[in-house]
VMD Tcl script that draws the C-alpha trace (Angstrom):
set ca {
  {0.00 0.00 0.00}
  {0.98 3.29 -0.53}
  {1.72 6.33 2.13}
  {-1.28 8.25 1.17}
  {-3.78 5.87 1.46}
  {-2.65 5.02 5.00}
  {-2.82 8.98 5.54}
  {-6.47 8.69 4.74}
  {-7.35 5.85 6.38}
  {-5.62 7.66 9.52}
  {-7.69 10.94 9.08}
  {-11.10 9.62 8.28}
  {-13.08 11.31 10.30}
  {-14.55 9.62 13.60}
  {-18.07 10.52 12.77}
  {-18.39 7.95 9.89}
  {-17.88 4.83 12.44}
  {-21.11 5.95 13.95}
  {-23.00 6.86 11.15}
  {-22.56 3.28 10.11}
  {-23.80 2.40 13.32}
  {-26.45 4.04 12.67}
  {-27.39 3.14 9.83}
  {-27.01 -0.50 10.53}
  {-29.50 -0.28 13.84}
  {-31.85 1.57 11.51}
  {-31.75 -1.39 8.80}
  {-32.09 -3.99 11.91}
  {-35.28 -1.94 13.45}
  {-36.88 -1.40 10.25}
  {-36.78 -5.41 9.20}
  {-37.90 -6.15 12.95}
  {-40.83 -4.00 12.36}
  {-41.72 -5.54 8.41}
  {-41.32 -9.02 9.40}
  {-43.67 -8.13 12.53}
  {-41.57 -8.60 15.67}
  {-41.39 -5.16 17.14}
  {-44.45 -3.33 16.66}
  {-44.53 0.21 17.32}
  {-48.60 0.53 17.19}
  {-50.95 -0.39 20.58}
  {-52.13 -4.01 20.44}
  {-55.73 -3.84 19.23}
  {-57.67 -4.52 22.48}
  {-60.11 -6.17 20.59}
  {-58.02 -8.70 20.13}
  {-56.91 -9.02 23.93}
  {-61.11 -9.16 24.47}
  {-61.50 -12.12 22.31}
  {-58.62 -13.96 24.01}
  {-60.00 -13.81 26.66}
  {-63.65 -14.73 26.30}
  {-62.17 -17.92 24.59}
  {-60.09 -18.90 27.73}
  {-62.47 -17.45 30.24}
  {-63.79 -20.68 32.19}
  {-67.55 -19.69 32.63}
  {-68.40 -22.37 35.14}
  {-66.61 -20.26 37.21}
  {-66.41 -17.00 36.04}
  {-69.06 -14.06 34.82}
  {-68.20 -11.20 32.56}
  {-68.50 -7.93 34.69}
  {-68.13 -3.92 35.09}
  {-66.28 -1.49 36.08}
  {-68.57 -1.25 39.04}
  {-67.94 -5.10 39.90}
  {-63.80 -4.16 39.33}
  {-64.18 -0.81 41.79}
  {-65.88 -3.39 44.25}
  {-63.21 -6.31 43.98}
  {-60.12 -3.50 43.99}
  {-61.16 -0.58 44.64}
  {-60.10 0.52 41.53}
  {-62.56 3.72 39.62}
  {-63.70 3.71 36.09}
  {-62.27 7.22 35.44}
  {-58.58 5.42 35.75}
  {-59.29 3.08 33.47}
  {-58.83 3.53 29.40}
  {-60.08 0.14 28.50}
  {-60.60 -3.57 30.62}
  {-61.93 -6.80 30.04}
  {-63.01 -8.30 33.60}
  {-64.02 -11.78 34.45}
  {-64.84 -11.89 38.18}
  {-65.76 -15.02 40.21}
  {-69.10 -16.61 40.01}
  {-69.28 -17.05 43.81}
  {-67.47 -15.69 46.95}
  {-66.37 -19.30 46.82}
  {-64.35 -19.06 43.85}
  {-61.00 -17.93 43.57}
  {-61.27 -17.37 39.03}
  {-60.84 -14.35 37.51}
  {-59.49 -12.77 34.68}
  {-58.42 -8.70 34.38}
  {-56.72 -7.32 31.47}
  {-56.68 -3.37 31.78}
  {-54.97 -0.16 30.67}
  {-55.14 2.36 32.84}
  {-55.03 6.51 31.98}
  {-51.79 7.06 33.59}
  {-49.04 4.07 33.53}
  {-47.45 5.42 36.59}
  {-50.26 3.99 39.04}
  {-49.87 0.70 37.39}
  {-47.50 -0.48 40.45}
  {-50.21 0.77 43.03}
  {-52.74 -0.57 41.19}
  {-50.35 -4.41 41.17}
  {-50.27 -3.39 44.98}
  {-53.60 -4.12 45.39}
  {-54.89 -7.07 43.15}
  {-51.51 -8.52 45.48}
  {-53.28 -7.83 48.76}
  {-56.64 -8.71 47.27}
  {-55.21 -12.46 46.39}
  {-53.33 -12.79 49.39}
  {-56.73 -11.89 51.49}
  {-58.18 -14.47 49.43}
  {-55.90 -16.26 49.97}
  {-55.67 -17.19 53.47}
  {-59.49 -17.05 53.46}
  {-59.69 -20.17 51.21}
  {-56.87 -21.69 53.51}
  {-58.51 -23.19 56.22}
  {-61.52 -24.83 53.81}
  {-60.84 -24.32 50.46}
  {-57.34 -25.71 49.82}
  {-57.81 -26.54 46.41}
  {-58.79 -22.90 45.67}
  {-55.86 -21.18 47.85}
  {-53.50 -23.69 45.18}
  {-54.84 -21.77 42.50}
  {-54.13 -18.47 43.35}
  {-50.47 -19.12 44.22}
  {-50.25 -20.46 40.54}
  {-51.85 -17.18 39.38}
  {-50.35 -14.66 36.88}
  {-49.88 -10.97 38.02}
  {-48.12 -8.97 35.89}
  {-47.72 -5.16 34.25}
  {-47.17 -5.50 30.30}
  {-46.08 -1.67 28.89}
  {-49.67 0.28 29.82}
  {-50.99 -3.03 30.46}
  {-51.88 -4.41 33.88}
  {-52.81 -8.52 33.84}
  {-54.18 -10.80 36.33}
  {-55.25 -14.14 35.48}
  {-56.39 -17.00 37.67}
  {-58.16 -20.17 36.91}
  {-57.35 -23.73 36.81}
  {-56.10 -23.25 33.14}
  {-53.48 -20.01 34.16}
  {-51.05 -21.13 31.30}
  {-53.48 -21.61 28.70}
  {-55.31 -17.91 29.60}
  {-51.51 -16.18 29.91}
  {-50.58 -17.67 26.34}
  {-54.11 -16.29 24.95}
  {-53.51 -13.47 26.47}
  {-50.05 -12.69 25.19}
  {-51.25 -13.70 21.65}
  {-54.31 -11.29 21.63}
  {-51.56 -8.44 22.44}
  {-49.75 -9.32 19.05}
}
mol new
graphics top color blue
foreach p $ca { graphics top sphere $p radius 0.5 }
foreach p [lrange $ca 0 end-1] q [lrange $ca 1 end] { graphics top cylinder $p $q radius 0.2 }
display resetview
């Protein structure tokens, strides 16, 4: 090689290294997006509602309201943006199913805060004479997904969470 290639190869400037950069995480993001695994759009709730009426165990469960959701967790309509709630049939029954997005995501931990207390209340309520139901909400499914807030338990809690997650896609 000659001297005055070296010379430029020396005094390219440091900006082009991240440019490249760059350019490459662009390419990356914008394939992830086409080929559908990063999406940059809300899930359609729609979707998440149709999950779960088709995992919703009805012998045990009853579609409700936000008034039947303020009861259960004290939680008020105005804070919520959309929610599909499936509360239990009976006092007897541990079931339900709550999928909600609330107005601001900053609450969501509070709001976790309290479905937690509610099931552990429930929990050692069903202790003493209900064993079987007390089993099923330590298997439960409590989580916060983005704006998202998810409870789920039921004697199926694996097949409801992978409904779940699917209806969000």
């Amino acid at each position: 090689m000659n001297k005055t290639a070296l010379r430029r190869n020396k005094t390219s400037s440091p900006w082009s290294h991240v440019l490249i950069v760059v350019g490459m995480f662009a390419v990356t993001l914008g394939l992830l997006i086409r080929l559908g695994v990063v999406s940059l759009r809300p899930p359609n709730f729609k979707n998440v509602e149709q999950a779960a009426r088709s995992v919703a165990d009805l012998k045990t469960m009853v579609p409700a309201d936000a008034g039947a959701l303020r009861k259960a967790f004290g939680l008020s309509e105005r804070e919520i943006v959309e929610m599909v709630y499936y509360a239990p049939k009976s006092s007897m029954d541990a079931s339900e199913l709550l999928v909600l997005r609330v107005k601001d995501p900053a609450k969501l931990s509070a709001y976790q805060a309290r479905i937690e207390n509610n099931r552990n209340q429930k929990a050692e309520m069903f202790r003493a004479y209900r064993p079987a139901q007390t089993e099923i909400l330590k298997q439960s499914v409590l989580r916060i997904e983005g704006p998202y807030l998810i409870y789920l338990c039921g004697q199926n809690v694996q097949q409801m969470d992978q409904a779940i997650t699917a209806g969000f896609r």
